[in-house]
DRENDO-1510 file (C-alpha; in Angstrom, 1 decimal, always signed):
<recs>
REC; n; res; u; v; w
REC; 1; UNK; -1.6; +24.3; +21.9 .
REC; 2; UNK; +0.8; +22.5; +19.8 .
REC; 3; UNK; +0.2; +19.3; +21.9 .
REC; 4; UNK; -3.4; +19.3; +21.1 .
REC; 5; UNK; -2.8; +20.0; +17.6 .
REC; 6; UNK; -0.5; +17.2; +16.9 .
REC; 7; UNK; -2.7; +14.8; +19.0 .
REC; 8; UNK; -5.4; +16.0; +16.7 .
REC; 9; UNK; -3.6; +15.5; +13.8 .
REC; 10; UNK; -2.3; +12.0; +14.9 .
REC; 11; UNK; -6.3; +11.4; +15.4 .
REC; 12; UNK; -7.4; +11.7; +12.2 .
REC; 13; UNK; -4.3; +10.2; +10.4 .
REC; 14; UNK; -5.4; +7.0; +12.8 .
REC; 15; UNK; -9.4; +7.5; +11.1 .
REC; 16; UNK; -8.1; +8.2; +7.4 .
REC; 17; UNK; -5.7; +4.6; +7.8 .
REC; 18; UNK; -8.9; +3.0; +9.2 .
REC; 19; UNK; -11.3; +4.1; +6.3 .
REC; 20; UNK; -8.5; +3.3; +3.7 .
REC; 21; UNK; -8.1; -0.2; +5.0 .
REC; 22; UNK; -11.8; -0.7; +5.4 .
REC; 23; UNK; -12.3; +0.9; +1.6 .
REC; 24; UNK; -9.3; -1.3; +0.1 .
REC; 25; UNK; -11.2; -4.6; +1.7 .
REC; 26; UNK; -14.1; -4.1; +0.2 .
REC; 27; UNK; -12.6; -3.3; -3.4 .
REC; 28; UNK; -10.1; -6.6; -2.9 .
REC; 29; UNK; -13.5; -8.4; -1.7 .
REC; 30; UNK; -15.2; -7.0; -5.0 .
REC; 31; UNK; -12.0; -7.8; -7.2 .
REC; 32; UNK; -8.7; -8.0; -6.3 .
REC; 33; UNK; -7.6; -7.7; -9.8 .
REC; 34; UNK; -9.4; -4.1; -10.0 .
REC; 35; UNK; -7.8; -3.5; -6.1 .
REC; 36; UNK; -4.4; -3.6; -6.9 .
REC; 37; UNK; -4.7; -1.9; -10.3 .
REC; 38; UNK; -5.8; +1.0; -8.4 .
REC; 39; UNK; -2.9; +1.0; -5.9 .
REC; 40; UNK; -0.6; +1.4; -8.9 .
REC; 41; UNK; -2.4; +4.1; -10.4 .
REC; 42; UNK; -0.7; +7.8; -10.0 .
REC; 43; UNK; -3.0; +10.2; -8.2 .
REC; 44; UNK; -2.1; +13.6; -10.3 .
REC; 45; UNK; -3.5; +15.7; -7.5 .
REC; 46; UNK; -0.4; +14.1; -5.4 .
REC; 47; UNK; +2.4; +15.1; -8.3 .
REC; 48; UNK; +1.7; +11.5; -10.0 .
REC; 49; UNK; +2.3; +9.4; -7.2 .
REC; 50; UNK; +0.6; +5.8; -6.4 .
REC; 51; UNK; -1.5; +5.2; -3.4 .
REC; 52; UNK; +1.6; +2.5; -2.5 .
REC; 53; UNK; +4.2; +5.5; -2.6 .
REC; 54; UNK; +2.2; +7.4; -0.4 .
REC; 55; UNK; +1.5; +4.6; +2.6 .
REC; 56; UNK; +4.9; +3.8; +2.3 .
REC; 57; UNK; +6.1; +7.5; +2.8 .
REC; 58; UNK; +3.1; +8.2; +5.4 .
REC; 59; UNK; +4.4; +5.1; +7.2 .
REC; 60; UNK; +0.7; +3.7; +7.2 .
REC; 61; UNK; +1.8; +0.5; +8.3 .
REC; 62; UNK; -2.2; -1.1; +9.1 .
REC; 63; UNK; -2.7; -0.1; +5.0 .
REC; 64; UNK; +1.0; -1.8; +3.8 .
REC; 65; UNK; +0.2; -4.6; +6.0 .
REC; 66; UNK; -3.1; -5.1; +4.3 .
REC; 67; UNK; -3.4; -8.8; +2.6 .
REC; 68; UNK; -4.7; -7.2; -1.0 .
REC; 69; UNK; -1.3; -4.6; -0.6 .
REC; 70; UNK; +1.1; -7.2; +0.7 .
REC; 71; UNK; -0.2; -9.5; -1.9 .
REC; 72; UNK; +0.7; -6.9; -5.0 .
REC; 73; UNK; +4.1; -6.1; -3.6 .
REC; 74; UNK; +5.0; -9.7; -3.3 .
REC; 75; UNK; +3.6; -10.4; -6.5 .
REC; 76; UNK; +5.8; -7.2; -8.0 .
REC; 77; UNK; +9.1; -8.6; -6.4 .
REC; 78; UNK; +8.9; -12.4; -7.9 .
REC; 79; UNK; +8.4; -10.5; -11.4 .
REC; 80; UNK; +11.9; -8.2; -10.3 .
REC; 81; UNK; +13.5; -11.5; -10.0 .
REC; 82; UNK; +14.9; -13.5; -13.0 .
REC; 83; UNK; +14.3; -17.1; -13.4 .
REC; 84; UNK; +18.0; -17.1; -14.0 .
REC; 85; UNK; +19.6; -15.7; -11.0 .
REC; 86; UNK; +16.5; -17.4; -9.4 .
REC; 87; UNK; +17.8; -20.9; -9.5 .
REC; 88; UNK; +21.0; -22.4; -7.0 .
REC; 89; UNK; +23.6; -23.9; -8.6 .
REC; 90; UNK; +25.0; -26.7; -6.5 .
REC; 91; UNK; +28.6; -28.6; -7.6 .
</recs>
């Protein structure tokens, strides 16, 4: 029984990832701005956490491998780094 329901759960966590994918394509399609605005925003009904904090905790690794996703977090790290420590001084 607890086969079946594990393989059942691992079922529709595979479906949910799919719809979320195919949802966050067509919002990034509509507006990427928009898109990744909403993967920031904190989902009170998940004790203020961001869609982003929850893929990467759920290990959804087809949604954080999503363009419009990978996109924000690269964009997110550049702004971490300083122009300052950015730049290579050579002697």
């Amino acid at each position: 029984m607890f086969i079946l329901i594990s393989f059942n759960f691992k079922n529709k966590n595979r479906n949910f990832q799919t719809i979320a994918c195919k949802l966050l394509q067509l919002c990034a399609e509509s507006d990427t701005v928009k898109a990744q605005q909403m993967l920031q925003s904190k989902i009170n009904d998940f004790g203020e956490t961001t869609p982003i904090q929850l893929a990467v905790a759920g290990q959804s690794l087809e949604f954080v491998g999503h363009n419009c996703f990978q996109n924000l977090i690269i964009k997110k790290w550049y702004k971490k780094i300083s122009p300052i420590s950015s730049r290579l001084n050579v002697s």
